[in-house]
N, C-alpha and C positions, 0 to 999 in steps of 0.2 A: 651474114657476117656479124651484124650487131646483137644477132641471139648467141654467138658463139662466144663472142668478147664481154657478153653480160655474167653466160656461164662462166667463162674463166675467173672473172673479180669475184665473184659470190663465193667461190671452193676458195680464193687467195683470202679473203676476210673470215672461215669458218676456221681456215688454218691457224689464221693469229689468234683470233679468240682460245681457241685448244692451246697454243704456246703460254697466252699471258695466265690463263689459267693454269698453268702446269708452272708458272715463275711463282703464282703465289703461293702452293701449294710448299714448293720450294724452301720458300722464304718466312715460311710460318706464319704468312698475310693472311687468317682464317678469315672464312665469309662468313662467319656465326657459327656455324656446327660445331667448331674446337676440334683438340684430339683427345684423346684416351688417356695421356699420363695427365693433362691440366686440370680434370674437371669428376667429382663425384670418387669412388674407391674401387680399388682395384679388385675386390670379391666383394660379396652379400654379405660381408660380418662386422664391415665399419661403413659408418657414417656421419654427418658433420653438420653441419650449418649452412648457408647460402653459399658462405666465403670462406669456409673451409677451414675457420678458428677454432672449431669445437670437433673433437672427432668421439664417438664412442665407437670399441670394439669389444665385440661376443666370445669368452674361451671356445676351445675347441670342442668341451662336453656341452655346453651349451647352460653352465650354470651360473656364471656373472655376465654381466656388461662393465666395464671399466671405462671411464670418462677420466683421465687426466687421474688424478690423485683418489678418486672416488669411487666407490661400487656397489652395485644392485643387483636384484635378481633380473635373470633374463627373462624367466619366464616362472610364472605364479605354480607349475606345476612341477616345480623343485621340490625333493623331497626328502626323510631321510638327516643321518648327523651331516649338517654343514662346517665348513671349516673356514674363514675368511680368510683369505692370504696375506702378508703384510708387503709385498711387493707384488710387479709384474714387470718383466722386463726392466728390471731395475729401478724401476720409482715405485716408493715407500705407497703405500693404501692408509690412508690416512681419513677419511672423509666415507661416512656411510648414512647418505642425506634422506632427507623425509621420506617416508614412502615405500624407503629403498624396497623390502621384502612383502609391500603390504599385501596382504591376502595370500602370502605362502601359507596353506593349514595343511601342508603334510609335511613339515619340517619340524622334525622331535628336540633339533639339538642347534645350538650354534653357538661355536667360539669365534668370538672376535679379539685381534690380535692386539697386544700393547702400542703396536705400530696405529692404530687410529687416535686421534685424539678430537676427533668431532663424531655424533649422530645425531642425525635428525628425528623432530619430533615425527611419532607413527612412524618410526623407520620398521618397525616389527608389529604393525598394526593389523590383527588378522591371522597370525600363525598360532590358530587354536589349536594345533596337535604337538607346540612347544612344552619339554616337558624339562630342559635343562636348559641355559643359556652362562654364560662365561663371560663377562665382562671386561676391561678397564679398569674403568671407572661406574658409579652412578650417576643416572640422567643423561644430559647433552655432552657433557664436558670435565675432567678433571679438578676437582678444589671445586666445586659448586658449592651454593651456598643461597637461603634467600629469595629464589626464584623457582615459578615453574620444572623449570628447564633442571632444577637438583633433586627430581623425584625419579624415582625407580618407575613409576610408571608412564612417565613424559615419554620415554623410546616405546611406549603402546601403545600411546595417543587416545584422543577423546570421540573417535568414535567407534558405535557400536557394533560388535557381530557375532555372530553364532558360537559359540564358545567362548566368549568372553566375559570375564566378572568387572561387573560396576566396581571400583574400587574409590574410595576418597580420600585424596592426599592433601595434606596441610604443609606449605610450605615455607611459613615463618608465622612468630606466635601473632597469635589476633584474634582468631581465629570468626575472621569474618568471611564472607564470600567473595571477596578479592583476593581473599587468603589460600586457596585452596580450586581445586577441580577436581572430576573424574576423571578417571584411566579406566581402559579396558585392557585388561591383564589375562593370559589365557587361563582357563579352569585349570589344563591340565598342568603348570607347570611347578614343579615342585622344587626345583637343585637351580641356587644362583649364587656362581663364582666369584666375585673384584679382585682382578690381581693385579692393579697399578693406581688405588685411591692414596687420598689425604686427609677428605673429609667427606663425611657423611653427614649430609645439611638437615637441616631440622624436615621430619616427618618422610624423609627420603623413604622409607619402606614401609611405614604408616598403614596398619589394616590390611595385608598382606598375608591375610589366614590360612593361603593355600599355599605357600610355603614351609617344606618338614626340613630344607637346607639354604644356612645360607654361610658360606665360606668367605673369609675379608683377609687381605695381605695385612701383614704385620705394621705396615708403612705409615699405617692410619693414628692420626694423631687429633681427629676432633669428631664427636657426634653431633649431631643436636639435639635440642628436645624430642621427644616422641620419634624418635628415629626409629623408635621397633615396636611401636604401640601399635595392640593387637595381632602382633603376627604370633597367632597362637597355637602351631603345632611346632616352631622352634624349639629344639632341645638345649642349644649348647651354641652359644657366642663367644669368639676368643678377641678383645681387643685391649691387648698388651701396653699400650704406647700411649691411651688415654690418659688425662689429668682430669678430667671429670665426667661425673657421671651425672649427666642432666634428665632434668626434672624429668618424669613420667617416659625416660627412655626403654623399659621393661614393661610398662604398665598393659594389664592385660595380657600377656606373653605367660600364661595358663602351663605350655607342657614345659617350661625356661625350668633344665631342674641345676645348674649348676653354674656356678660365674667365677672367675678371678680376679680379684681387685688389686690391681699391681703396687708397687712400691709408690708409682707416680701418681696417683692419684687423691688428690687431696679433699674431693669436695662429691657426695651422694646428694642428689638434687631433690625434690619433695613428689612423691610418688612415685620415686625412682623404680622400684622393686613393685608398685603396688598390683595386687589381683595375680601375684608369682605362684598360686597354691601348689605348686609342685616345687618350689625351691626347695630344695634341701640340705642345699649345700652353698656358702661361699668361704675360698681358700683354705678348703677341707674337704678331704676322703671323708670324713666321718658323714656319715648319714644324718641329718636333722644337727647341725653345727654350723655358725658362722660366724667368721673371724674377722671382723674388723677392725685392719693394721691402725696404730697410730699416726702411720702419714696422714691420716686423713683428720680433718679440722672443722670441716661443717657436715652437717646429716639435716638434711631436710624432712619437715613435717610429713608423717605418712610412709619415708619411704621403704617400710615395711609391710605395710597395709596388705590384709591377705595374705602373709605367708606364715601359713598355718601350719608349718611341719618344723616349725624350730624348736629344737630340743634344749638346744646352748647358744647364745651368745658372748661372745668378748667384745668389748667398746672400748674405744677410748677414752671416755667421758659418759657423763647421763645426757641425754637430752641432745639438743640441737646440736651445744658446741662444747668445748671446756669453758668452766667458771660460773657456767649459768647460774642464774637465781632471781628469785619473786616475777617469774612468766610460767606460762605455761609451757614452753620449750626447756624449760630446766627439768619438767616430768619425764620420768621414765616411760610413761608411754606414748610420748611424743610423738616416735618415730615409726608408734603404730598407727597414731590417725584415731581418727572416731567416727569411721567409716564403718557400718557393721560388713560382718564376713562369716562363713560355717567355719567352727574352730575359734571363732574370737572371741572371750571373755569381758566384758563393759567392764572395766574398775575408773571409782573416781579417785581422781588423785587433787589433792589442794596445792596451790601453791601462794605466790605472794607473801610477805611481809605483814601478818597481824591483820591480813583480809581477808576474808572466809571465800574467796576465790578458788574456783574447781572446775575439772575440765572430766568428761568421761572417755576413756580412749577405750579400744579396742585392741584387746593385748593376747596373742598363742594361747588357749589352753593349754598346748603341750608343751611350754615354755618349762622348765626346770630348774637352768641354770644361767648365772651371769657375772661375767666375769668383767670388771673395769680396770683399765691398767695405766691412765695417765690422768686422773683428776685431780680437780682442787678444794672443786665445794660440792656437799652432798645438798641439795636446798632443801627447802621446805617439804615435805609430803611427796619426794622424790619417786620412793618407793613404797607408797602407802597402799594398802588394799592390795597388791599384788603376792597373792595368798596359791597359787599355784608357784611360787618358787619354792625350790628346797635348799638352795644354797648361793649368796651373795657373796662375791669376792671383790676384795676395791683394794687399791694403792693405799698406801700407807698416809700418802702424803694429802689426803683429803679428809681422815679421820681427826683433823680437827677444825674443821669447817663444817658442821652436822647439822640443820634444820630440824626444827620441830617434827612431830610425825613423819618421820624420815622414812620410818622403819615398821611403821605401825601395818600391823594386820598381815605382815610377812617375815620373812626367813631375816634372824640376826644375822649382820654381815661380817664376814671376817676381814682382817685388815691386813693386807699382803706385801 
């Protein structure tokens, strides 16, 4: 009787346990395991954090990850023109952080959209078969300036790999080693777009040889120094909106055959133009002709230097500025420098007040013509020894303010 009344209790106590676990089950009383909608994602294309604050998700082709506002490659063997999208599901793509593409090298192409307004340093670090890229902005961020972070090669980052060119960017004057780093920039890439800058900060494209295109929105309103120093298979730069043209911004730019210097711009910086031997043109069809407007009020030392294919100049003045006299910046060859160059003639020119003061510049051979059309004083030995002209033309209104050897060993000037 007491084996049967033991069996009974034992089956009555296995019963409750199956009930009270069937109430917790009920009641969402989990014993640790969890369920399915609480914990981890609902397919293998998102994932998150411990706590489920961070989620990234994979598109359907398998070519970004998207993390909140940001996006990267899903996988290094993306290939092919990329296109960055500026949404997904209706939030803006704004953020394309370090790393994001590094080591994509079968990706020839990528436009990124105006919708970003952040990239990370090495975000395209390693995409040696880039042969066109579409930008923004230059560097990290819009209006850069000053720092690393406003170099064209800062989004290629500083380390090294198989298709990659050493590059050395300067990025404010110093030019010390705090000033500057290396980029690795792909060999192959030739075509770069900015379709949403402002400014283009000092040395942002800086030695950039492998460059034959570089396209800028109109919107851009400052360069800096050396902002295109040495990118020498450049043909043709358009930047409309300029008010100056700072120092050594051309310099080295070999295939640079044509510029415009707009109405706004007041001030050519000192080696502006130098080592142009293919200029042949400023604000002129004419071939070997350049026209510099009277807006303009300072011309820095040199920044002609090397361009060896001018036939005709028009000036505003002689020399550095209007009115000049007794310096060497009142010299007509001022603004070629005494840098020597193939094509460039030594003349000395004197200058100073009753002091046998002389400077030797480096002036066109193929120089001809020179036309001045807003002076006041011709100086001293302005245009001495410059024995390849055939014909000086100047304002009226400086024919009587004439220096001694003004004229000597070149072409009488006519007075216009």
């Amino acid at each position: 009787m007491k084996k049967w009344l033991m069996m009974i209790l034992s089956l009555a106590f296995a019963i409750c346990c199956c009930l009270g676990l069937a109430a917790c089950e009920l009641f969402g009383l989990g014993t640790g395991g969890g369920n399915s909608s609480s914990g981890g994602s609902s397919s293998g294309s998102v994932s998150g954090s411990s706590d489920g604050s961070t989620q990234s998700q994979e598109d359907s082709d398998g070519t970004f990850i998207y993390s909140g506002t940001s996006i990267k490659a899903a996988t290094t063997s993306i290939s092919g023109e990329i296109t960055i999208p500026t949404e997904r599901n209706g939030v803006s793509i704004d953020t394309i952080p370090a790393d994001a593409f590094k080591g994509c090298n079968a990706i020839t192409s990528i436009t990124v959209p105006e919708s970003v307004t952040e990239i990370g340093a090495g975000a395209f670090n390693g995409c040696s078969s880039l042969r066109s890229i579409t930008l923004p902005f230059v560097g990290s961020q819009k209006g850069n300036g000053g720092t690393k972070a406003a170099c064209f090669g800062y989004i290629f980052g500083t380390s090294s790999y198989q298709g990659g060119m050493k590059i050395l960017q300067y990025f404010r004057e110093g030019y010390g080693t705090s000033d500057s780093d290396f980029y690795y920039i792909p060999l192959t890439l030739r075509f770069v777009t900015i379709t949403n800058e402002i400014v283009i900060g000092y040395g942002a494209f800086q030695n950039c040889s492998i460059l034959s295109t570089i396209v800028l929105n109109d919107e851009i309103i400052q360069v800096g120094q050396c902002g295109f120093q040495n990118c020498s298979k450049i043909e043709e730069i358009n930047l409309p909106n300029i008010s100056i043209i700072p120092a050594s911004l051309f310099s080295g730019c070999i295939s640079l055959s044509k510029f415009i210097i707009n109405s706004s711009i007041d001030t050519i910086g000192k080696e502006a133009f130098e080592g142009c031997s293919a200029l042949s043109s400023l604000n002129s069809e004419a071939a070997g002709t350049f026209i510099i407007p009277n807006t303009v009020i300072s011309i820095g030392s040199a920044a002609f230097n090397g361009c060896s294919l001018i036939k005709s100049i028009t000036l505003p003045f002689v020399g550095g500025q209007k009115g000049n006299s007794d310096k060497s910046s009142a010299c007509f060859g001022y603004i070629f420098g005494t840098k020597s160059y193939q094509g460039g003639i030594s003349v000395e020119q004197i200058y100073g007040a009753g002091i046998n003061m002389s400077q030797n510049f480096k002036i066109p051979s193929s120089l001809r013509s020179v036309i001045i059309t807003n002076e006041t004083i011709i100086a001293r030995g302005a245009f001495q020894n410059c024995s390849m002209l055939q014909s000086i033309t100047i304002n009226k209104a400086a024919q009587s303010s004439v220096g001694e050897k003004a004229f000597d060993n070149t072409a009488e000037p006519t007075w216009n």
